[in-house]
N, C-alpha and C positions, 0 to 999 in steps of 0.2 A: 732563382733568387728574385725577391723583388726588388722594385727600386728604392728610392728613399723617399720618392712621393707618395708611393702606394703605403707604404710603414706610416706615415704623417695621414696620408688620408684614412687607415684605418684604425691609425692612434686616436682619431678624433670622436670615434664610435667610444671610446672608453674613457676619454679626458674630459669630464666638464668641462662649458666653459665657467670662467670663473673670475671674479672681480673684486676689487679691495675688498670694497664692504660685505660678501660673502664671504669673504676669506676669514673677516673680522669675527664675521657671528657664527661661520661657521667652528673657529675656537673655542667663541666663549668670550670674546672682547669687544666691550664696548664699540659700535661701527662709526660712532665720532673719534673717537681716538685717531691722535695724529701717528702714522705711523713711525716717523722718525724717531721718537720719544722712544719705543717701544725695544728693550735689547733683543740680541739673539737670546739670551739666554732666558728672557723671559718669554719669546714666541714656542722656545724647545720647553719651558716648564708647562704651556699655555698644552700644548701637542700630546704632550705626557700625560696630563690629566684627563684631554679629554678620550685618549685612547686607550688609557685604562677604565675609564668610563664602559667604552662600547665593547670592550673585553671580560666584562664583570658580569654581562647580564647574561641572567640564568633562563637557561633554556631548558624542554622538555628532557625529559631521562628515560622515561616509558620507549617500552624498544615495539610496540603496534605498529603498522605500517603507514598507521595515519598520522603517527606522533612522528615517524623517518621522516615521512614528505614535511611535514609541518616542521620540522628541524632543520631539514636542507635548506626550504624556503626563508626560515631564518638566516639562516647562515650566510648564504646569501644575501642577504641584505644587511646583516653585519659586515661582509666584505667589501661590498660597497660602500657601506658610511665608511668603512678604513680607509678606502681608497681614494674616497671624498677628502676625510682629514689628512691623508698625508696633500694630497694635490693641493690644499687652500695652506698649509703649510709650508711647501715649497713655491707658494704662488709668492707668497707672505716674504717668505728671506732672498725671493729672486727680486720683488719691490725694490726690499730695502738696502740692496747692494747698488742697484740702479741708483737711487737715492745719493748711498753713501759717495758712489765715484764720479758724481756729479760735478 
């Protein structure tokens, strides 16, 4: 088993790091915006959007071997932006709880 530093130290290989104002544009929101202003439910409508965004886009259908590789490689890299937009989205609502029990 590993420990829970080795888990942290190799969560870091996968976590961006990430900061308000990425967080912000990584949405789709304006990065002056104050975050406080901002509800959950409009950060979760802000998340919604843009990940049906990166799940909409149309990829190769040709079944070639150069059209698989050139599809995985996408694919990949649509899993990453997801993984980008959930991270700056939960970066987002872990702020603004901080924020709130201030």
């Amino acid at each position: 088993m590993h420990s829970s530093e080795e888990k942290t130290k190799n969560m870091k290989n996968y976590r961006p790091s990430m900061g308000l104002s990425r967080a912000l544009y990584i949405l789709g929101i304006p990065v002056c915006t104050n975050l406080q202003r901002l509800s959950p439910a409009y950060l979760q409508s802000q998340f919604a959007a843009k990940k049906n965004q990166l799940e909409e886009r149309n990829y190769s259908s040709s079944s070639t071997t150069a059209a698989c590789k050139l599809r995985t490689t996408r694919d990949r890299a649509r899993d990453s932006d997801l993984r980008l937009l959930h991270e700056a989205y939960q970066y987002l609502l872990k702020r603004r709880r901080a924020i709130e029990n201030k």
